[in-house]
Backbone as CSV, one residue per row, in Angstrom:
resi,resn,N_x,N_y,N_z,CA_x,CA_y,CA_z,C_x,C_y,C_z
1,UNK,-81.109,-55.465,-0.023,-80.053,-54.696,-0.683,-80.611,-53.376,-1.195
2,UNK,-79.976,-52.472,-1.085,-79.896,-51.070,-1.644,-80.110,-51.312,-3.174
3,UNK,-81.042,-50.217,-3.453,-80.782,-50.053,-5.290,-80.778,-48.628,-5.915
4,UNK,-80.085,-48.186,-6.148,-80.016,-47.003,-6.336,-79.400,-46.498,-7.805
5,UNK,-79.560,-45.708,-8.445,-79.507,-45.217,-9.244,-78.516,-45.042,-10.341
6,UNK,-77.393,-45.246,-11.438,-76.158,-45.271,-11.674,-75.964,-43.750,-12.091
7,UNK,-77.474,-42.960,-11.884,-76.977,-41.729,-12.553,-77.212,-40.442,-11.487
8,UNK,-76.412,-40.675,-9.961,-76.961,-39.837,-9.056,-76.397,-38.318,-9.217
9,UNK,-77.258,-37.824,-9.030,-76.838,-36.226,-8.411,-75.985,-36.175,-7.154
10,UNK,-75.202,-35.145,-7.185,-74.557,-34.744,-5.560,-75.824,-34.511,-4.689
11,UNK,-77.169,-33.912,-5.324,-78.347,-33.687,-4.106,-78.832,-35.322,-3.989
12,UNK,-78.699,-36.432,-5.117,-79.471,-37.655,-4.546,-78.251,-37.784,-3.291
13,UNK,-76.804,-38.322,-3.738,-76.190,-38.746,-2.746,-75.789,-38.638,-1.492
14,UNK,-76.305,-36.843,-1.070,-76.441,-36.550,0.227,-77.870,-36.792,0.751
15,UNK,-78.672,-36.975,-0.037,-80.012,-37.547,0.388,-79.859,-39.413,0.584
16,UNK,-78.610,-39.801,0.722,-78.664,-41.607,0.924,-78.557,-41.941,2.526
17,UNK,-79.105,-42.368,2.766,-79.211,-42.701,4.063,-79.574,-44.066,4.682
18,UNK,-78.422,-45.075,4.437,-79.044,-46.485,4.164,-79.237,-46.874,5.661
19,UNK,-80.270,-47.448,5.605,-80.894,-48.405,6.748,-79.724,-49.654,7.344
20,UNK,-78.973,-49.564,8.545,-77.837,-50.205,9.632,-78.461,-51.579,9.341
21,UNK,-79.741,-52.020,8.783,-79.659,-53.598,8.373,-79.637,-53.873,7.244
22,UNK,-79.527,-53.188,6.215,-79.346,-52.702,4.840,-77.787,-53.401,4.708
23,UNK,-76.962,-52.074,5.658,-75.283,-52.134,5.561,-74.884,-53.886,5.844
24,UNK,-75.232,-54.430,7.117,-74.980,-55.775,7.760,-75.168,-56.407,6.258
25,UNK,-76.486,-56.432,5.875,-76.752,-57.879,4.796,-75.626,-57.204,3.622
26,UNK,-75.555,-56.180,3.395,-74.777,-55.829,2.201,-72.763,-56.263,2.527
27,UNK,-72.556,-55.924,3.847,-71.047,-55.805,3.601,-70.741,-57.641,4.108
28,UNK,-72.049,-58.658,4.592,-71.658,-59.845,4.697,-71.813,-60.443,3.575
29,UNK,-72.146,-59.559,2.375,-72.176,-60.637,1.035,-71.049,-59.740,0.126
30,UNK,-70.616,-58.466,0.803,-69.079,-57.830,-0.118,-68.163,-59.287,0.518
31,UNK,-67.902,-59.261,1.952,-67.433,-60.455,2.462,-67.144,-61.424,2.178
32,UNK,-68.077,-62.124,1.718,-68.008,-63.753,1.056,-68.419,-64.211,2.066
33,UNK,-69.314,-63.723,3.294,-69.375,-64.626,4.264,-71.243,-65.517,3.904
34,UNK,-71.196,-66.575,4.501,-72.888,-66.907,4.416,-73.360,-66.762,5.623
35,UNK,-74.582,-66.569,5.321,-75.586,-66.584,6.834,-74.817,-67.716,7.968
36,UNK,-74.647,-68.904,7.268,-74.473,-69.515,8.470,-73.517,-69.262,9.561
37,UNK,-72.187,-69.085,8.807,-70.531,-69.021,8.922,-70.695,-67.873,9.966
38,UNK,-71.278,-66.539,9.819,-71.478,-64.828,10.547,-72.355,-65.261,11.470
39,UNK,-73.663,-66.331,11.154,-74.437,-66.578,12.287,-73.561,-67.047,13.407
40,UNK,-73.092,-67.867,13.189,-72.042,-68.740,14.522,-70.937,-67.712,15.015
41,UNK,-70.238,-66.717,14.713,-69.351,-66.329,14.582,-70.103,-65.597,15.383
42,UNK,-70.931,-64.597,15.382,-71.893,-63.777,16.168,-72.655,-64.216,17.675
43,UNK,-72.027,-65.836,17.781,-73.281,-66.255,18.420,-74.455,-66.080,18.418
44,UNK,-74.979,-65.982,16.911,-76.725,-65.806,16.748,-77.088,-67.282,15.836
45,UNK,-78.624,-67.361,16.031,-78.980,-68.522,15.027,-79.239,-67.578,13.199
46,UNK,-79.322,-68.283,12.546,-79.302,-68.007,11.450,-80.358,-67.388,11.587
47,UNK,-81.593,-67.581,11.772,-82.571,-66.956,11.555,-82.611,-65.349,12.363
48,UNK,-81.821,-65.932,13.482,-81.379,-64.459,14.092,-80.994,-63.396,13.577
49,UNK,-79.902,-63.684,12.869,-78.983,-62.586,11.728,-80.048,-61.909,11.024
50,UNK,-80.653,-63.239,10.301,-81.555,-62.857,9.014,-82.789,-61.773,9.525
51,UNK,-83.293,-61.407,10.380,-83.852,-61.009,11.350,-83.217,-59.651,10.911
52,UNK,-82.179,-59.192,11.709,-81.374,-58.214,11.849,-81.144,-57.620,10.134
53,UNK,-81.131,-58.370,9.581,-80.557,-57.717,8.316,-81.668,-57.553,7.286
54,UNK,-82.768,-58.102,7.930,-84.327,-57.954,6.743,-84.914,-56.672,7.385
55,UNK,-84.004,-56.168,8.813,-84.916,-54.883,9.278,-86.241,-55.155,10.529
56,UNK,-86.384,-56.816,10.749,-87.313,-56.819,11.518,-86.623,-56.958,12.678
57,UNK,-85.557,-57.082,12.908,-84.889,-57.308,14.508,-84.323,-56.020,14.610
58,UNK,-83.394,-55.066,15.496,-83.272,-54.128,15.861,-81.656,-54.593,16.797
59,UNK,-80.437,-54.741,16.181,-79.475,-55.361,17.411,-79.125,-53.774,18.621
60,UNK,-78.851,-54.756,19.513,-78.238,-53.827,20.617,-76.306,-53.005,20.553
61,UNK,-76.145,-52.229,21.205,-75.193,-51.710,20.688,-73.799,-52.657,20.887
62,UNK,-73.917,-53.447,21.702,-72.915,-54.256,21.907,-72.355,-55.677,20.618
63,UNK,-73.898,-55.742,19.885,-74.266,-56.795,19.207,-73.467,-56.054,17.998
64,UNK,-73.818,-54.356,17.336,-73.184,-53.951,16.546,-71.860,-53.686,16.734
65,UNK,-71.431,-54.008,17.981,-69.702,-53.879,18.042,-69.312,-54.809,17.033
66,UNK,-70.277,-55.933,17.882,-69.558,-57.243,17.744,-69.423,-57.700,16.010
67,UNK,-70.868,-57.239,15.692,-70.775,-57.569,13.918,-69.654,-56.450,13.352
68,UNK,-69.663,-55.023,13.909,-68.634,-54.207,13.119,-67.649,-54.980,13.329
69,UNK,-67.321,-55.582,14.224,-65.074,-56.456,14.344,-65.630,-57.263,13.373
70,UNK,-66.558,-58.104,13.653,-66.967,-59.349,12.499,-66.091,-59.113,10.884
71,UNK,-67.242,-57.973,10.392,-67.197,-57.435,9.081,-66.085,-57.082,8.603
72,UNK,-65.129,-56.020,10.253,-63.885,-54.697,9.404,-64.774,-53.672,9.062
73,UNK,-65.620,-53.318,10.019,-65.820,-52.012,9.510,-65.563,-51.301,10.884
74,UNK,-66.038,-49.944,10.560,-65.918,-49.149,11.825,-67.554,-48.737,12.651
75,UNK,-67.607,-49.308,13.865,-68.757,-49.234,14.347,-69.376,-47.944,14.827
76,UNK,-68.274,-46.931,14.851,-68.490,-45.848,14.721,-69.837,-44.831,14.096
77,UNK,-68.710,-45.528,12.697,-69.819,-45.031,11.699,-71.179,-45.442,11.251
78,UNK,-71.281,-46.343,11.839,-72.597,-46.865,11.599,-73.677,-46.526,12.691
79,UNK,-72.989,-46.160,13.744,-73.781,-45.769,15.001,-74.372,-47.057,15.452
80,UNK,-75.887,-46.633,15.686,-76.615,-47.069,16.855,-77.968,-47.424,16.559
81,UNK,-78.282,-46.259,15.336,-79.959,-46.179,15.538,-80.184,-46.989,14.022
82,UNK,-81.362,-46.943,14.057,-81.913,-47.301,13.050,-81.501,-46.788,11.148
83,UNK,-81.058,-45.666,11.437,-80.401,-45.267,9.703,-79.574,-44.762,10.231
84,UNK,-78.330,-44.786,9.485,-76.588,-44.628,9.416,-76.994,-42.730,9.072
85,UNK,-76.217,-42.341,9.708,-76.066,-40.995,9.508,-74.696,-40.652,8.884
86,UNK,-74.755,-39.624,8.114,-73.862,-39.321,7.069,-72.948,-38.853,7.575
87,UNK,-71.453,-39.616,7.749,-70.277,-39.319,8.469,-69.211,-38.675,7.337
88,UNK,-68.070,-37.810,7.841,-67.139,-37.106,7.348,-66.568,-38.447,6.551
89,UNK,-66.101,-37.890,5.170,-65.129,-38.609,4.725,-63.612,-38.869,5.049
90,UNK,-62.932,-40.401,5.311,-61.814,-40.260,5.886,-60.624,-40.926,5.196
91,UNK,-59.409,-40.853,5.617,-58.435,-41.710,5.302,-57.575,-41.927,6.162
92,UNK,-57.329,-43.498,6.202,-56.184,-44.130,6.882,-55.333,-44.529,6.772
93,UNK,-54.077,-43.724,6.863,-53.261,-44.591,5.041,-52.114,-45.361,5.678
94,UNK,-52.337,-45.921,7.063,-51.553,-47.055,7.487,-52.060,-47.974,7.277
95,UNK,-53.261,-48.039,7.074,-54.223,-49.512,6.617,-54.339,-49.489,5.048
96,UNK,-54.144,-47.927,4.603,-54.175,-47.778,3.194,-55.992,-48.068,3.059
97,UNK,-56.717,-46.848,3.575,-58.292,-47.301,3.375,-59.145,-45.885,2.895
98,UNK,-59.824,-45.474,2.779,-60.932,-44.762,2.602,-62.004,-44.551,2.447
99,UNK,-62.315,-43.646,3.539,-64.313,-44.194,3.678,-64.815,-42.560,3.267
100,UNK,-65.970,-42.818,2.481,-67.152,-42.543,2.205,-68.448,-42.192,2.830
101,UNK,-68.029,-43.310,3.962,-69.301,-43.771,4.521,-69.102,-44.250,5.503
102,UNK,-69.708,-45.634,5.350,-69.705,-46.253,6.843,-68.844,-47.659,6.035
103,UNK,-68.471,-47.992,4.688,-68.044,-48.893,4.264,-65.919,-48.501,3.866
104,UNK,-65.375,-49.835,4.511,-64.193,-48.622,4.308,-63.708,-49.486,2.887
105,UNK,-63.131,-48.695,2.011,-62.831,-48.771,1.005,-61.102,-48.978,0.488
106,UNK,-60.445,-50.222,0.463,-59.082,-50.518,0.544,-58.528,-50.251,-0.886
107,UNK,-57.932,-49.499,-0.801,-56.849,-48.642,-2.029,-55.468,-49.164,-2.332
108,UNK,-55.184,-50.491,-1.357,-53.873,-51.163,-1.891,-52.540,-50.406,-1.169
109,UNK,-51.949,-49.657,-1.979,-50.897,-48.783,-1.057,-50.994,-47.650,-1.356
110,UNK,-50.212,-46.573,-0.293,-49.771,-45.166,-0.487,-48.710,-44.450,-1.509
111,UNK,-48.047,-46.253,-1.955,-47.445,-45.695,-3.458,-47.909,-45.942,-4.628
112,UNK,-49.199,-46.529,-4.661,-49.680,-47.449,-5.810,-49.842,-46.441,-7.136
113,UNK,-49.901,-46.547,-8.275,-50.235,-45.712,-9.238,-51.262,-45.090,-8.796
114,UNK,-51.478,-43.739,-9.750,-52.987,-42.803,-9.878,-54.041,-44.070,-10.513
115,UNK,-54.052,-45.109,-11.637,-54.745,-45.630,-11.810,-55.355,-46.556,-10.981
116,UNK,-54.680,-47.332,-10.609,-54.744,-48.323,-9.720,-55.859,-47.612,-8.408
117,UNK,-55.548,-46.811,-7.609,-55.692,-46.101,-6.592,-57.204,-45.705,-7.134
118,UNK,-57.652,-44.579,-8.280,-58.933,-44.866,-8.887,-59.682,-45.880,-9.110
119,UNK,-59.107,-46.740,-9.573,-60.017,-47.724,-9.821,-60.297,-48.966,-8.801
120,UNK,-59.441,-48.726,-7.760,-60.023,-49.210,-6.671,-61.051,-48.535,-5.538
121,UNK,-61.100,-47.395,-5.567,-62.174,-46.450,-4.758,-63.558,-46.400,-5.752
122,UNK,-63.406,-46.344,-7.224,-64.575,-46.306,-7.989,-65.221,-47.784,-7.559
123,UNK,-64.634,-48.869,-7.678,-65.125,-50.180,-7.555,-65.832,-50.065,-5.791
124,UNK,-65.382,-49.560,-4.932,-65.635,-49.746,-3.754,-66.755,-48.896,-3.578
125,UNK,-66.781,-47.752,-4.367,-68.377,-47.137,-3.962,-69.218,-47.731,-4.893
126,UNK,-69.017,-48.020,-5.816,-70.385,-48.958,-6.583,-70.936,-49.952,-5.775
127,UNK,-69.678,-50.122,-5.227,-70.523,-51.448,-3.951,-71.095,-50.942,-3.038
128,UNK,-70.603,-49.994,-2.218,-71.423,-48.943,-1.369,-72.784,-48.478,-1.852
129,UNK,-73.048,-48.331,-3.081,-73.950,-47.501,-3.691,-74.888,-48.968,-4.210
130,UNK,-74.550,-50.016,-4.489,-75.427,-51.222,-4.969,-75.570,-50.711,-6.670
131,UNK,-74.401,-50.285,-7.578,-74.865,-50.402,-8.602,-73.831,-50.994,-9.246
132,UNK,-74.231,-51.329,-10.527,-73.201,-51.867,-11.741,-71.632,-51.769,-11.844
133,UNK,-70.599,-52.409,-12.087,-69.429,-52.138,-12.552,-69.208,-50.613,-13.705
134,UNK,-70.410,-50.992,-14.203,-70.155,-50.060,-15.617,-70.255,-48.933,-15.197
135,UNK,-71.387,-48.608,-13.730,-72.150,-47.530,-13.591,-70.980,-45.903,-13.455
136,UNK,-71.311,-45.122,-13.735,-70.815,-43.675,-13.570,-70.883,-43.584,-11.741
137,UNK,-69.657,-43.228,-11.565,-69.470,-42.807,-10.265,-69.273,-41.341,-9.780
138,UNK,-70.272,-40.385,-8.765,-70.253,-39.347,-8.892,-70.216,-39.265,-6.766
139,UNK,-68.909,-38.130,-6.779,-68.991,-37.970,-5.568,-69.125,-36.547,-4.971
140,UNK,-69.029,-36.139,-3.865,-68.815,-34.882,-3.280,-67.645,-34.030,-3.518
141,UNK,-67.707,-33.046,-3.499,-66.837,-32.107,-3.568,-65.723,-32.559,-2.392
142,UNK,-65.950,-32.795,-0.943,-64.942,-32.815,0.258,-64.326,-34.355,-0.716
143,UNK,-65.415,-34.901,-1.022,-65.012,-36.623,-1.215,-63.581,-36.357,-2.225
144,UNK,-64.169,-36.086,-3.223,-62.847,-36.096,-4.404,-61.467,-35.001,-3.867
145,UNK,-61.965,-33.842,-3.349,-60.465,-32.850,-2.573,-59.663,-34.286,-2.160
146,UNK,-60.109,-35.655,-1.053,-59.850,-36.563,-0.369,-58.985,-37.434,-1.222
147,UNK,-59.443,-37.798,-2.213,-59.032,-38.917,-3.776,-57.840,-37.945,-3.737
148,UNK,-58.191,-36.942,-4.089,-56.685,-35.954,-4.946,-55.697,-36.124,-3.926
149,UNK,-55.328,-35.950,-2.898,-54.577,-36.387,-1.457,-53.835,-37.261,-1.915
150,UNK,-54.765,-37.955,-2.274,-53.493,-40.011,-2.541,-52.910,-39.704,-4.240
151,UNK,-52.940,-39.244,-4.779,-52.496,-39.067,-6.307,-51.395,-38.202,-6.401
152,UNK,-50.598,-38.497,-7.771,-49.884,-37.727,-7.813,-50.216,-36.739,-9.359
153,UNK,-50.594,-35.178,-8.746,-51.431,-34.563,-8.993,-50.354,-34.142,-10.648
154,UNK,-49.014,-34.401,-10.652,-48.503,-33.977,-11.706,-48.161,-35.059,-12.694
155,UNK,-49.300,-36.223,-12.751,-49.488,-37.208,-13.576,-50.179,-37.031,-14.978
156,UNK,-49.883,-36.812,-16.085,-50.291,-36.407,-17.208,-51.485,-37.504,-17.575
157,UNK,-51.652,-38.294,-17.437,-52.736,-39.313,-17.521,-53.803,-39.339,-16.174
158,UNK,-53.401,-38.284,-15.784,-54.979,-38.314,-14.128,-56.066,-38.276,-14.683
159,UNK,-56.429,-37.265,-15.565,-57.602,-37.050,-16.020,-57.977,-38.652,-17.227
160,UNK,-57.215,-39.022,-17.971,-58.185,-40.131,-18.837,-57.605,-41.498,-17.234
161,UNK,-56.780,-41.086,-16.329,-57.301,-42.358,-15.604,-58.900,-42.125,-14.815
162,UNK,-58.934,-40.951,-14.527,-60.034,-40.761,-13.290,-61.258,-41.210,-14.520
163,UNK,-61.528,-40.824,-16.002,-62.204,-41.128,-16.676,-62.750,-42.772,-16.880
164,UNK,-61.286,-43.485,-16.726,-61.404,-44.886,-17.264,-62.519,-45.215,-15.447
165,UNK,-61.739,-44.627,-14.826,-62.183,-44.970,-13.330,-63.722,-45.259,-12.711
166,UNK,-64.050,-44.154,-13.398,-65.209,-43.108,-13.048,-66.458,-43.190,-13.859
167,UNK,-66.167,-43.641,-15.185,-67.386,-43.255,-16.058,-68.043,-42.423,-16.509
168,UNK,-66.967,-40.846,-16.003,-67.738,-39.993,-16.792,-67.480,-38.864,-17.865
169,UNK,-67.694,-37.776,-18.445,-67.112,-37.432,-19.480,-66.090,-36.701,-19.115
170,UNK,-65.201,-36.944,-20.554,-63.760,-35.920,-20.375,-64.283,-34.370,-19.861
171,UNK,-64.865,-33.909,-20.236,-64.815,-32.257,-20.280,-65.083,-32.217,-18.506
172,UNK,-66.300,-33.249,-17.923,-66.649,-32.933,-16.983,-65.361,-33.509,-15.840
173,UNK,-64.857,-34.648,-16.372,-63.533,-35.017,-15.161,-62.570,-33.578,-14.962
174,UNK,-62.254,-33.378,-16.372,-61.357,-32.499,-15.965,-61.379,-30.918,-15.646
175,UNK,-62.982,-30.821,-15.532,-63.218,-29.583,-14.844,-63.613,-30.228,-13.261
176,UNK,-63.914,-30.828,-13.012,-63.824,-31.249,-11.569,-62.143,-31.277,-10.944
177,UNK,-61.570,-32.257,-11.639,-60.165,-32.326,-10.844,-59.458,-31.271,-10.793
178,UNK,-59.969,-30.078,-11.980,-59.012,-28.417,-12.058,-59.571,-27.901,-10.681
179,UNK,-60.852,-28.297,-10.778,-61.593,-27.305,-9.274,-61.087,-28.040,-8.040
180,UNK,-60.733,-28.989,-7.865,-60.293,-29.846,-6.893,-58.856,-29.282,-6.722
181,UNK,-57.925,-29.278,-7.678,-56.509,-29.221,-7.313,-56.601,-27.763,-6.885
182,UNK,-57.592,-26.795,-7.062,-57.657,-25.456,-6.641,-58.116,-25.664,-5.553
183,UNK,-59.106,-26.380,-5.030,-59.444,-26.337,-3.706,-58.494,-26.605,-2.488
184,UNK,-57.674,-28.001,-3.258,-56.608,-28.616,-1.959,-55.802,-27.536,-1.908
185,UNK,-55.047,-26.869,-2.976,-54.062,-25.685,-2.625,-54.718,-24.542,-1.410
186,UNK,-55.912,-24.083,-1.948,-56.369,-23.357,-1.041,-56.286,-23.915,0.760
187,UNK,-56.605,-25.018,0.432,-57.187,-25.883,2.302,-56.075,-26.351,2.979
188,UNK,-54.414,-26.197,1.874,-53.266,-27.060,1.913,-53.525,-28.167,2.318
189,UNK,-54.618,-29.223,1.837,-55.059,-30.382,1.884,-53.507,-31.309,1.680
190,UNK,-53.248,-31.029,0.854,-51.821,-31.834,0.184,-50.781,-31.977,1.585
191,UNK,-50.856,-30.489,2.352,-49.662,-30.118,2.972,-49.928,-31.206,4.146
192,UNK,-51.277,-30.779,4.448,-51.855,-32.222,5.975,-51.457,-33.287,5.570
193,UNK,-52.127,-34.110,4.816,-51.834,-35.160,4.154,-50.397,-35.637,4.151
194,UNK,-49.246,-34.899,3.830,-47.979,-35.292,3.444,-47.118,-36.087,4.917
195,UNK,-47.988,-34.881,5.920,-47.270,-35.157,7.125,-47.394,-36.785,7.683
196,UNK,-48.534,-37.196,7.274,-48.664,-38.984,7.077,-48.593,-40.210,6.745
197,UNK,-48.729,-39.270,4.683,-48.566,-40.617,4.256,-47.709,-40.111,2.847
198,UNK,-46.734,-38.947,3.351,-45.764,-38.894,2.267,-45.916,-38.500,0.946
199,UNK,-46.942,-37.498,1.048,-47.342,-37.230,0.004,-46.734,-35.585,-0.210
200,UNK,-46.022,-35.152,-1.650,-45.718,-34.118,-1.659,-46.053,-32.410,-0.999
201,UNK,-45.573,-31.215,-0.966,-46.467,-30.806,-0.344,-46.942,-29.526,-1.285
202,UNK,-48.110,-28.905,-0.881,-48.813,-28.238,-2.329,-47.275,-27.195,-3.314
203,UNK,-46.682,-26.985,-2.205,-45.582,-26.262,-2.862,-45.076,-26.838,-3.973
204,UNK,-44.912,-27.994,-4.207,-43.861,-28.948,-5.023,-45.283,-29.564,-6.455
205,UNK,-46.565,-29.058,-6.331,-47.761,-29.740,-7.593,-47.003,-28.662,-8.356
């Protein structure tokens, strides 16, 4: 398992680059699955898996199809080689998901509250990241423009929800989300977005 830090910089988190047997052992224990249950399911022996996910086995690309359908993730993003390379942040909002990474992160629905919707993406990168419930969650600039997309940006409680969410201080949430709602206007982030999953368009924040 990954261990990393609860107090990262934007320079640590573009410096993360977790090891493709790292991700396997990590998203089969987000899962609930056990070695044995994924071993069979894989057609591998247990010791096989364990192999693969301690870093001393190396699977073939067909093998990572097969564990990405396993898991629900996207095999995409995880590639091929030996460390996961740092993919665009995305959203799918017919599945209602959002990735980060290579882990996709389920947000419930496209109408769900601003809280709700936070505090399910904060919970999903702590798991991504291997730290604490409590821990402070700090993302990218593209990452959060992405968050603001699913919210409804003329919610008078965004800022103490993204706080309760997030873990981090008032002054600093809400100079991030001011720079954010300036950014999406600029990129008409809002306006793309709407055409999908019904989300207002920057004209109407």
């Amino acid at each position: 398992m990954l261990d990393f830090s609860a107090t990262l910089s934007s320079g640590d988190i573009d410096a993360i680059s977790p090891r493709l047997c790292d991700a396997f052992a990590k998203v089969r224990q987000i899962r609930g699955f056990d070695l044995e249950s994924s071993a069979d399911a894989l057609r591998l022996t247990p010791r096989e898996l364990l192999a693969i996910e301690s870093g001393s086995s190396h699977p073939d690309p067909d093998l990572i199809a097969l564990m990405a359908d396993h898991y629900r993730i996207d095999a995409d993003r995880l590639g091929t080689e030996v460390m996961i390379h740092r993919s665009d942040p995305g959203i799918d909002p017919d599945q209602c998901i959002i990735w980060f990474g290579w882990l996709p992160i389920e947000y419930g629905s496209n109408l769900a509250s601003n809280q709700s919707i936070l505090t399910s993406i904060a919970d999903g990168i702590r798991l991504l990241r291997s730290v604490g419930p409590a821990a402070a969650v700090h993302m990218r600039t593209s990452e959060i423009d992405l968050v603001l997309t699913l919210l409804d940006l003329n919610d008078e409680a965004l800022v103490a929800d993204a706080v309760r969410a997030f873990r981090l201080p008032w002054k600093r949430t809400e100079a991030l989300i001011g720079e954010s709602i300036e950014r999406i206007r600029d990129k008409s982030l809002v306006a793309q977005a709407s055409s999908t999953i019904g989300l207002e368009s920057n004209d109407e924040l």
